[in-house]
N, C-alpha and C positions, 0 to 999 in steps of 0.2 A: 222470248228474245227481247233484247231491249232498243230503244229506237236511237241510242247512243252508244254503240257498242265500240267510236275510237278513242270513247272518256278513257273506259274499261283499259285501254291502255292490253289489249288480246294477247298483242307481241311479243311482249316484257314481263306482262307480272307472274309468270312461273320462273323466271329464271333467277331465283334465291332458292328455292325447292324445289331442284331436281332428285338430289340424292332423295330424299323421303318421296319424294313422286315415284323413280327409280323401284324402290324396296317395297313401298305398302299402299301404291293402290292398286283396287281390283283388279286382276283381269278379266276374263270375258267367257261367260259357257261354251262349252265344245258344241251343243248343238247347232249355234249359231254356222258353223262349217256346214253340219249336211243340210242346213234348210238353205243353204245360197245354192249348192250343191242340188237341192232336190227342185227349188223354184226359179230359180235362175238358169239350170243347166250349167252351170260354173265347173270344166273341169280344171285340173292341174295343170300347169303353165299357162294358163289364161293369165294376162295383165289387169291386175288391180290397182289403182289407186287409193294410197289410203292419206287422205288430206287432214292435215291437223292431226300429225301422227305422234304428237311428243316424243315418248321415249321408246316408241315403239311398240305399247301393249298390245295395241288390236292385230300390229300388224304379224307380230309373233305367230298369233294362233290360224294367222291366215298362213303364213311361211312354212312353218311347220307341217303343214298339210299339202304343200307342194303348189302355193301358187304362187307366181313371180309377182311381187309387189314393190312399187314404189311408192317412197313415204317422202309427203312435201310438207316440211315443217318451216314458219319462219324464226322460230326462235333459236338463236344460233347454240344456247346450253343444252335443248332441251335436244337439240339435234343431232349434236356432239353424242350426245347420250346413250340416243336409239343408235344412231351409227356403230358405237361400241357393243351395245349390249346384242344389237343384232348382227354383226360383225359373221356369226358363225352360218350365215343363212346364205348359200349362193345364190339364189333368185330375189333376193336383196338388192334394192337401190334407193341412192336420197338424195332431195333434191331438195333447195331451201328454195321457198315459193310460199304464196298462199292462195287460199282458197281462190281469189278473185283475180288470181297469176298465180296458178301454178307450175307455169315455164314445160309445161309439157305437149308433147306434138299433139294435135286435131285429129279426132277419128282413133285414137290410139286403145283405147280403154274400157274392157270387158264389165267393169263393175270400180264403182265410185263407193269407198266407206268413210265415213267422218264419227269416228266415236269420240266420245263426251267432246266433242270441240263444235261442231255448228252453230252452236250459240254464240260463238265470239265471229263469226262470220259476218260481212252485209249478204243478204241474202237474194237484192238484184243483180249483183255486179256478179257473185257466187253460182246463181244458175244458168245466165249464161254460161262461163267459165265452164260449169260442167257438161252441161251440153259441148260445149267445144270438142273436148277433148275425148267424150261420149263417143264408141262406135256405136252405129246405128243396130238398133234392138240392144243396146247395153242400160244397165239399172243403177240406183242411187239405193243408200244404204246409209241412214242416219240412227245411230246410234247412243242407248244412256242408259248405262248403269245407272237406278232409280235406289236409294237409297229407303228401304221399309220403315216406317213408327210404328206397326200395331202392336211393339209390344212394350212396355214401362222401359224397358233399357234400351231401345232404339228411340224411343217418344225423348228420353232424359236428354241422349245423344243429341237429336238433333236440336232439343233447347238450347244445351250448351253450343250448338253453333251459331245458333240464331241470335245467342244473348251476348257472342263476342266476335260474330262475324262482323267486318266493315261494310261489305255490300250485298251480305248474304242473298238478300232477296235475287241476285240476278242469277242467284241456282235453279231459279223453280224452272225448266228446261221443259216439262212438259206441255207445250203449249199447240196443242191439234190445231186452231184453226191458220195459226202463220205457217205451219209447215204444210198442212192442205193450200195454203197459198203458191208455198214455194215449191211443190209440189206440180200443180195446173199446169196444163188441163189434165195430166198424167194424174189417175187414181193415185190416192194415198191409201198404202195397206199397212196395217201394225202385226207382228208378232210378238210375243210374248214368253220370255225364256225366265225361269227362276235360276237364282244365285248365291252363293254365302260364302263368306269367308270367316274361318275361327280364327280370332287375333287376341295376341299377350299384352300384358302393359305397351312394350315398348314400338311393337309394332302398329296399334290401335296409336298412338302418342303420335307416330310419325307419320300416319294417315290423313289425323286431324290436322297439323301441320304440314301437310301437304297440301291444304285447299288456299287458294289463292288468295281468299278473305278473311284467314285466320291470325289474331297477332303473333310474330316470331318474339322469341329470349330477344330483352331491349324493350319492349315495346311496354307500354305503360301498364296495361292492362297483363302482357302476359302472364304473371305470378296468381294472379289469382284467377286465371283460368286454370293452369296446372291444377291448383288448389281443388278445384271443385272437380277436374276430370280423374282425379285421384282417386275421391271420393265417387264419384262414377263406376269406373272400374270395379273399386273396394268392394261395393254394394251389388253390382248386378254380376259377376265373373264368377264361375263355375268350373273347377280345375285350374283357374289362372288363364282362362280363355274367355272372352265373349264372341259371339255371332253377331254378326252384322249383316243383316237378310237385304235382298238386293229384286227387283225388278227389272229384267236388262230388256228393253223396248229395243223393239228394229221398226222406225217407218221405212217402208220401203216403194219402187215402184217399180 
């Protein structure tokens, strides 16, 4: 996490990429339901909060499985978004708030999820916050799709992010010892779910363009990033598909 995370600008800079956020990023293994489910005691209509909920990935897979969740997003596109796309879920609700005010009642809340967003969080103002709104014996639930290199066409991938990201480094999310911080005195446990998604030219294209550090069409450099994710593709695709292998880590407590 970075020790400047309002440069980062958390609020704003998804909201040019929603539609590709929308269409081609991950979502989230199915097991992650029955381990909240099996460790938590989490039944159906229990209230979730899912903070830093953009377009509503995480919170689909939790909806869909019958629990009532609100998603507090402050970014108004990104909000716009999930409200639509989750539109069809009755135990749906959204609330524009953040992490550090999520405008929601005290004592209210079975289970707190923050996937891929806690890094754009402050993370003292944030654990109070959840405490707040925490019922007592309720749990936290920090979430990342971790993106794999061990193979030549994930390893290329992620150069190609690094050689044309603007602030790439503030992805590396993995960080144990601040979230054992934020964590304290409450143990910090990790699970560990595998992940992949097979993607075409155009949806791999709109993936990479989905990350908030990547140049957009205009931008000085974008043509010659094109140029080389072309040649990415060209070279590692198998069917007209590559796999993009994934790590999804849950801290939990």
């Amino acid at each position: 996490m970075t020790n400047n995370i309002s440069a980062l600008n958390p609020t704003g800079r998804f909201s040019n990429r929603v539609d590709n956020y929308v269409k081609y990023r991950p979502s989230y293994p199915d097991a992650i339901v029955s381990f909240f489910r099996d460790q938590f005691g989490l039944e159906p209509g229990q209230q979730v909060a899912d903070i830093g909920s953009g377009t509503g990935l995480f919170a689909e897979l939790l909806l869909k499985n019958g629990y009532a969740v609100t998603c507090v997003e402050p970014n108004d596109e990104m909000r716009m978004a999930g409200e639509q796309y989750l539109s069809p879920y009755n135990n749906f609700n959204s609330v524009k708030g953040t992490a550090e005010q999520t405008n929601l009642a005290a004592n209210s809340i079975h289970l707190i999820t923050a996937a891929q967003a806690f890094h754009w969080m402050e993370p003292v103002a944030t654990k109070a916050e959840f405490h707040r709104i925490l019922k007592p014996g309720g749990h936290i639930a920090l979430i990342w799709n971790l993106r794999l290199k061990h193979t030549p066409c994930l390893a290329a991938y992620d150069k190609l992010k690094n050689d044309f990201g603007t602030d790439y480094s503030t992805t590396d999310r993995d960080v144990q010892s601040n979230l054992r911080a934020f964590f304290a005195p409450a143990t910090m446990n990790l699970a560990v779910f595998p992940y992949a998604q097979q993607m075409d030219f155009e949806s791999l294209k709109g993936q990479l363009l989905s990350a908030s550090y990547i140049p957009l069409p205009g931008h000085p450099r974008y043509e010659e990033m094109m140029v080389l994710f072309t040649t990415l593709f060209n070279t590692y695709q198998e069917n007209e598909l590559i796999e993009i292998a994934y790590e999804t880590k849950v801290y939990w407590n």
